[in-house]
SETI-194074 format. One line per 5 residues: for each residue x, y, z of C-alpha. Coordinates in steps of 0.1 Angstrom, whole numbers, plus 5000, padded with zeros to 4 digits. Example, Ala and Ser with C-alpha at 12.3 -4.5 7.8 and 13.67 -1.06 7.14 Angstrom:
<recs>
5123,4955,5078; 5137,4989,5071 $
</recs>
This chain:
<recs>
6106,7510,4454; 6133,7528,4430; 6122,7558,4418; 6134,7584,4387; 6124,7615,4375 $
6128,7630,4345; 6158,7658,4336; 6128,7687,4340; 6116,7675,4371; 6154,7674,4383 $
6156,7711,4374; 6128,7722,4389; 6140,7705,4423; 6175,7720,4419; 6160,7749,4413 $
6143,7752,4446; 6168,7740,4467; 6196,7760,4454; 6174,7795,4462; 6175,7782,4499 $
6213,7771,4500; 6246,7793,4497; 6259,7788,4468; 6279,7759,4459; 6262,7735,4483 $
6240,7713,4456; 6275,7705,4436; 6298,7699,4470; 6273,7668,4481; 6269,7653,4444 $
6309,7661,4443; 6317,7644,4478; 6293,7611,4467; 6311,7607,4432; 6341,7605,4449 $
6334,7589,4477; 6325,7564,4453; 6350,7563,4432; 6373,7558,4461; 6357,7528,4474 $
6364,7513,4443; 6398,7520,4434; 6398,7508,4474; 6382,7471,4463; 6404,7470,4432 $
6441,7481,4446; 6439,7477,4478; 6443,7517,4484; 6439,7552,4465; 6472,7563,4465 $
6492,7557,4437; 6461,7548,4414; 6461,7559,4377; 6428,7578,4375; 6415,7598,4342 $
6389,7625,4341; 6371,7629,4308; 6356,7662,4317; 6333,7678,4286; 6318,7714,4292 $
6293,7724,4319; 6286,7716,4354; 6289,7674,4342; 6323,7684,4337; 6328,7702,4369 $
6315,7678,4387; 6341,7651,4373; 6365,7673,4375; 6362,7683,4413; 6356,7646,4424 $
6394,7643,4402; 6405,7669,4427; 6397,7654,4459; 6412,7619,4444; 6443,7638,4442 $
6445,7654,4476; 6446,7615,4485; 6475,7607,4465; 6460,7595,4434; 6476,7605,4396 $
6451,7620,4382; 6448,7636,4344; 6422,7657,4333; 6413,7655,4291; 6390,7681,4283 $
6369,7678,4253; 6359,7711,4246; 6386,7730,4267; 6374,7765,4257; 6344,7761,4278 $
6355,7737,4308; 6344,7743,4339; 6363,7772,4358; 6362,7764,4394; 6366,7725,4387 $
6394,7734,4364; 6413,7755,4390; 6405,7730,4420; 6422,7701,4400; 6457,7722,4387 $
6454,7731,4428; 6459,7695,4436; 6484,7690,4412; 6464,7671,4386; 6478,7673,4353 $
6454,7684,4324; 6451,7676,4288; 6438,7689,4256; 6453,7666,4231; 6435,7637,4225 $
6464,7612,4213; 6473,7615,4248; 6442,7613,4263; 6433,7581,4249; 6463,7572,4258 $
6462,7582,4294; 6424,7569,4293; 6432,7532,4284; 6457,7530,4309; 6439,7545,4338 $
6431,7521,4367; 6392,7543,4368; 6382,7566,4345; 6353,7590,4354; 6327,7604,4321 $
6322,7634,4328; 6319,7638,4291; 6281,7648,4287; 6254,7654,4316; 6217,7648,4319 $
6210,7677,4296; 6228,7668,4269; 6210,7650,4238; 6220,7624,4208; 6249,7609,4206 $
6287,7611,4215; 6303,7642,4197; 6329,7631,4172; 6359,7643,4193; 6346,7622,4224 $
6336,7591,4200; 6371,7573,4199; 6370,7569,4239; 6340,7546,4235; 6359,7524,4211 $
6392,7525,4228; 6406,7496,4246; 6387,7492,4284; 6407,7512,4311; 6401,7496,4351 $
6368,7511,4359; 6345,7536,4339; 6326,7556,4362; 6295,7578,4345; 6285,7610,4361 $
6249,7608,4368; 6243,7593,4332; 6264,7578,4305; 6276,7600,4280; 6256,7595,4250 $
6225,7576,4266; 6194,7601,4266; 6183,7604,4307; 6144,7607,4300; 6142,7575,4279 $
6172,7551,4277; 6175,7553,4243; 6205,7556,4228; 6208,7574,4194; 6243,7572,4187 $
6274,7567,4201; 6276,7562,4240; 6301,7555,4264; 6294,7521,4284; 6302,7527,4320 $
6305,7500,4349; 6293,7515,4377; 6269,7553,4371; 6267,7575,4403; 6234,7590,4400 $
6227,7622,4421; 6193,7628,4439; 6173,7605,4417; 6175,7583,4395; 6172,7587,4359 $
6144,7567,4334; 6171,7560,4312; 6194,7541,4334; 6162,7515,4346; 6153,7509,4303 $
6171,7493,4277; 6190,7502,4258; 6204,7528,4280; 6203,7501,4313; 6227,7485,4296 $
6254,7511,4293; 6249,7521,4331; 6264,7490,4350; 6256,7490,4389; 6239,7523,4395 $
6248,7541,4427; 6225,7570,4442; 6237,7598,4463; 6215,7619,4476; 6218,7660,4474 $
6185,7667,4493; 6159,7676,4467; 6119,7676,4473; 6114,7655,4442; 6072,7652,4429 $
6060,7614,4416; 6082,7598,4400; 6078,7596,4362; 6093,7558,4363; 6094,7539,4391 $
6108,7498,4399; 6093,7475,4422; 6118,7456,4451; 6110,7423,4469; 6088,7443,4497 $
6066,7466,4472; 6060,7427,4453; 6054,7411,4486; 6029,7435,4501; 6012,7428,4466 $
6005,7393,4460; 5975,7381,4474; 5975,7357,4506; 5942,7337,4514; 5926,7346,4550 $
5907,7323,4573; 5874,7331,4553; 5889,7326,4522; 5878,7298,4496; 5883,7293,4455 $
5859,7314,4446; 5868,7344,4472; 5900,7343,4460; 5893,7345,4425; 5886,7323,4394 $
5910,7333,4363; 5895,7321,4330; 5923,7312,4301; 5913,7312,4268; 5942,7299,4250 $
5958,7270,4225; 5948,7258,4191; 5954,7228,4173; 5985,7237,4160; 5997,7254,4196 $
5981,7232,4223; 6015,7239,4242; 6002,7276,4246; 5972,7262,4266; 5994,7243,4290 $
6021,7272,4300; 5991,7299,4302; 5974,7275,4326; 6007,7267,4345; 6014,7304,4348 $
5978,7310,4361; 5976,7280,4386; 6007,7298,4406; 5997,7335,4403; 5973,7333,4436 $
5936,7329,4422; 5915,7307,4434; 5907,7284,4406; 5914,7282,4373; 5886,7277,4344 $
5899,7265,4311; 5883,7269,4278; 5894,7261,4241; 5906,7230,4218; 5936,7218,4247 $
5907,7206,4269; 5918,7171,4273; 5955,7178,4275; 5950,7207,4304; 5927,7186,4324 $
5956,7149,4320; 5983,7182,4331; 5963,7196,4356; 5935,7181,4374; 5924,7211,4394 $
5914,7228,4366; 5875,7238,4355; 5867,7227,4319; 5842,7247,4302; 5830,7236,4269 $
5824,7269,4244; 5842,7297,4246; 5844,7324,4272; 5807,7336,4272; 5793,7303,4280 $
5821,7293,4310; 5803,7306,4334; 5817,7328,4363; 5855,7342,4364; 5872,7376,4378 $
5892,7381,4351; 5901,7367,4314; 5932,7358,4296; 5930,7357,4259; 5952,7350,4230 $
5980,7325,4238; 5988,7300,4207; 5952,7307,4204; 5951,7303,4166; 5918,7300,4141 $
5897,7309,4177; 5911,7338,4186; 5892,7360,4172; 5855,7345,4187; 5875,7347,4223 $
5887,7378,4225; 5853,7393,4210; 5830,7375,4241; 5861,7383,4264; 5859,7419,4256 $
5817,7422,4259; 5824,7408,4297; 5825,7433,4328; 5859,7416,4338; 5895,7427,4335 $
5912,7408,4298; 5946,7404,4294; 5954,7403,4258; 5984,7382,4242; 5998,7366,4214 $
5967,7358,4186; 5945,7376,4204; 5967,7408,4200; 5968,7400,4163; 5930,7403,4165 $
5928,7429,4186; 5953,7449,4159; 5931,7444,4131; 5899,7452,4149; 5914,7484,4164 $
5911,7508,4195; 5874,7508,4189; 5874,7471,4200; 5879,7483,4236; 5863,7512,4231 $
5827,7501,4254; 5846,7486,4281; 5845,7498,4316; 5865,7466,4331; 5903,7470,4325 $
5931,7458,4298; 5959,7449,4301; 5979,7444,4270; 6014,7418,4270; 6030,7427,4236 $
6063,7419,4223; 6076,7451,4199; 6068,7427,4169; 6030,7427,4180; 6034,7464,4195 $
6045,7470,4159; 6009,7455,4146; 5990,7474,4172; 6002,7509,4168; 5993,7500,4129 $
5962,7493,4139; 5953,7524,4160; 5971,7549,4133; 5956,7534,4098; 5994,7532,4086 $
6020,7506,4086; 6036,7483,4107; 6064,7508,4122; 6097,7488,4129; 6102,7467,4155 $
6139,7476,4163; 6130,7511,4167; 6102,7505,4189; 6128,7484,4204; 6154,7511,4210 $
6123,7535,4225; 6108,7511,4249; 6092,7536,4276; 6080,7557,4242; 6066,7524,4228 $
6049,7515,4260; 6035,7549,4267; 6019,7549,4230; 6000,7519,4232; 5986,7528,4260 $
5976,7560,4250; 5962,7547,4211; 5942,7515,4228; 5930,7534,4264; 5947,7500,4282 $
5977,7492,4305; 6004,7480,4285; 6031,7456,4294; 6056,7456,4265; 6079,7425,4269 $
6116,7427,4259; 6153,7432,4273; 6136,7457,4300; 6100,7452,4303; 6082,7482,4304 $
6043,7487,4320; 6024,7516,4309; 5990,7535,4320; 5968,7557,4298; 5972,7582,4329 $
6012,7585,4320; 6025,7561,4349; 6048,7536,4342; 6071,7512,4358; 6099,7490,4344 $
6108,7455,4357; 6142,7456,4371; 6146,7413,4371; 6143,7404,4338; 6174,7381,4316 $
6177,7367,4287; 6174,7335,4294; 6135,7343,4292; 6141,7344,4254; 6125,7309,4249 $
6092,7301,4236; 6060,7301,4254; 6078,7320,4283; 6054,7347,4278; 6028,7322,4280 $
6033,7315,4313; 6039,7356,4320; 6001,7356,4307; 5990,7331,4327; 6005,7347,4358 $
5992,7382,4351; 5957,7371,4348; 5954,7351,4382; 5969,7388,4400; 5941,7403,4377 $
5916,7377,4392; 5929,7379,4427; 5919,7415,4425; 5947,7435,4415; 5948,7464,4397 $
5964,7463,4361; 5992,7483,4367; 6004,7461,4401; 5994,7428,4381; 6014,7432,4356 $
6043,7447,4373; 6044,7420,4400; 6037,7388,4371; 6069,7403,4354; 6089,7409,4385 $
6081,7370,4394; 6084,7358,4356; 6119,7376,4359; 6131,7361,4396; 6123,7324,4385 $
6138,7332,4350; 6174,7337,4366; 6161,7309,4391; 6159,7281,4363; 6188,7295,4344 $
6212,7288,4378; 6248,7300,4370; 6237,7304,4334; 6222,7275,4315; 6194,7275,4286 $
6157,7271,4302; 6126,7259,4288; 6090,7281,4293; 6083,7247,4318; 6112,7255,4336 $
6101,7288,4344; 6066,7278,4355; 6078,7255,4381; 6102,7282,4395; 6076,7304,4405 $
6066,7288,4438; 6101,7293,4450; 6102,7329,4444; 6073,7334,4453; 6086,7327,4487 $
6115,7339,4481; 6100,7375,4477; 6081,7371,4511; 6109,7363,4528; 6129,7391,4519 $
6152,7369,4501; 6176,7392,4476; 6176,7387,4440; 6197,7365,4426; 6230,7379,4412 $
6244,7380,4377; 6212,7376,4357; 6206,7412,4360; 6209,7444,4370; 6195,7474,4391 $
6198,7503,4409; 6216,7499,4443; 6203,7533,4462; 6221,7544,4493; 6185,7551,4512 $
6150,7538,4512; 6140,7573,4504; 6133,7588,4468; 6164,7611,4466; 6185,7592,4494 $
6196,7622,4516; 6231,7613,4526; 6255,7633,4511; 6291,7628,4524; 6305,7665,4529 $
6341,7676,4526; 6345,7688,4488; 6341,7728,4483; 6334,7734,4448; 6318,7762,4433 $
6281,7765,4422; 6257,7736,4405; 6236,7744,4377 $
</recs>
């Protein structure tokens, strides 16, 4: 499991360490990982570090010492390498010194430093560190529009993406490959600030981290999820998931929900709602109740709301009064937004809510009274968003988008690291629905459900979409056998669809710093 803390959390661990360590010890191992790094790619792209062009945008603070150090050991191996400092009144001292030392030359003008930066074969961002706040700074803005040098490396974070959240308030400068150091950051697992991070590399510095504020499932925490039958098992020990979805005008909806729930390890599958006929000529094994939810007789958990149209409100109403978990999508959110918190507030079973910001936009206008807020900035604040609804509507919330985001009332929350956008398509989240409510049924908790349906939902996603094709919600559906298996088996990802963190240790904080650089203190 991938794990990131939050910039406080960071301190606090610094903190501690560095009152048990001489001083300078924290900044030599983040200094001896960046470069490390940075080697190994000027390595992969040249063939060698000697002779490479490399360019250090170093801005004030220990960010800038850090780049700025790591630019210094790059030149004791033969590498031309230019420092341009942003605010060169209050660079950083030691790092300074240690690069004039190994003959790096040093800017201040910036007509040359763009200059120097667009023709650099790697240039590290050293620009702005996890403290930092807003947007790029106007002097360091034209480097984010300039022309692409080789390789942009970020220093723990991008410049101009905030650490805690992944959003991105202004300018930012989009790196290719982020070298994280003891943990990794919210903002480089969520959109938008994912997005500016490239492959994300950890190095470990030794800290004693607490629990994560964000963490990411990988293919073992999913596999030691999903349920697996036993030799006493039978349908109804392994759960019956009840789908209470489609319309007239969206029998579709029925279909995918039920195609998503027939593969997401329940037992059995009981169907109620207008699409009777059509589910039962699709899919034979399922349970046709006539009525709605109330009257269909046993299940482990509900799902409510998909294309569920002129009926969604009678569903989710004899959903909610049940003693079962309810996932909540699609109509049934728009119900659930006009009824309110106070819809859910009797329940003792859990909810799990699947908006998309659009509906997220509905609900949080529903808990505050007000209106609809805007669905691009709930957008561009997805762990915020998340973390809102589930505090307004006392529910886990899964909030669907370029990095889907689950959230707990308690403040836990975990962001899916397999998504692409090939999911775009309609009634994909249909068969996300569907999935999540046969975990729910099979007896996981909200949180896990939710995080393994989207972790699968992503996997067969960039499984259907191959080397990069359009995919229907169909498509999808019948991918999630495969990676089902796939996950079990230990089977990597697939590449190019999208992106993750690539730590250097199973641990939280890695613990394998390289050693060799001597720079001065850290933080």
């Amino acid at each position: 499991m991938r794990h990131a803390h939050t910039v406080e959390q960071v301190r606090a661990a610094e903190a501690a360490l560095m009152a048990r360590l001489p001083d300078g010890t924290l900044m030599q191992r983040a200094v001896a990982g960046l470069a490390a790094t940075c080697a190994r790619l000027l390595a992969g792209a040249r063939g060698r570090v000697y002779g490479s062009r490399v360019v250090v945008l170093a801005g004030s603070g220990d960010n800038g010492g850090d780049a700025l150090y790591a630019g210094a050991l790059l030149a004791r191996r033969g590498a031309a390498v230019t420092a341009v400092l942003l605010d060169p009144a209050r660079a950083h001292p030691g790092g300074l010194a240690a690069l004039r030392a190994a003959r790096g030359l040093v800017l201040t003008e910036q007509e040359a430093g763009l200059a120097a930066f667009t023709g650099a074969d790697l240039a590290l961002d050293g620009i702005v560190g996890i403290g930092g706040r807003g947007g790029l700074r106007p002097p360091a803005q034209p480097y984010a529009a300039a022309p692409r040098p080789g390789t942009v490396v970020a220093v723990d974070v991008p410049s101009g993406v905030d650490p805690d959240t992944g959003e991105v308030p202004g300018v930012a400068l989009r790196a290719d490959v982020t070298v994280a150091f003891g943990t990794l950051k919210p903002g480089l697992l969520i959109d938008p600030g994912a997005s500016y991070a490239g492959a994300v590399q950890l190095v470990g510095i030794g800290l004693d981290l607490p629990p994560a504020a964000l963490t990411a499932l990988q293919h073992p925490d999913v596999a030691a999820l999903l349920p697996r039958p036993d030799t006493e098992s039978d349908k109804y020990r392994r759960g019956v998931v009840g789908v209470a979805a489609g319309s007239a005008r969206y029998p579709g909806a029925a279909l995918l929900a039920v195609a998503g729930a027939l593969r997401g390890g329940a037992g059995a599958v009981r169907y109620v709602g207008t699409a009777a006929e059509e589910v039962v000529r699709r899919f034979p094994e399922v349970l046709v109740t006539e009525g709605g939810p109330a009257g269909a007789g046993r299940v482990q958990a509900w799902v409510v709301g998909p294309g569920g149209g002129e009926g969604a409100e009678r569903a989710l109403r004899e959903a909610l009064a049940s003693d079962v978990p309810v996932l909540v999508d699609a109509d049934g959110l728009t119900e659930l937004a006009r009824l309110g918190p106070a819809a859910l507030a009797g329940r003792t079973a859990p909810t799990l809510l699947t908006p998309h910001t659009g509906e997220a936009a509905r609900l949080l206008a529903g808990a505050d009274q007000g209106p609809p807020p805007q669905a691009d900035g709930l957008a561009a604040a997805r762990l915020r968003t998340a973390h809102r609804l589930a505090s307004a509507y006392r529910a886990t919330a899964l909030l669907k988008g370029s990095t889907t985001v689950v959230a707990e009332p308690t403040g836990e929350a975990r962001s899916n690291p397999t998504g692409t956008s090939w999911l775009a398509t309609a009634g994909s989240g249909d068969v996300l629905a569907g999935l999540a409510g046969s975990l729910l049924a099979a007896g996981l908790a909200p949180l896990d459900a939710a995080s393994a349906a989207a972790y699968l939902h992503g996997l067969a996603g960039r499984r259907a979409a191959g080397r990069g094709a359009p995919v229907t919600a169909t498509d999808v559906a019948r991918q999630l056998p495969a990676v089902w298996r796939d996950v079990h088996g230990g089977a990597a990802p697939a590449r190019g669809a999208g992106r993750g963190a690539r730590p250097d240790d199973a641990r939280p904080d890695g613990r394998r710093a390289a050693a060799g650089a001597r720079p001065g203190g850290r933080h």
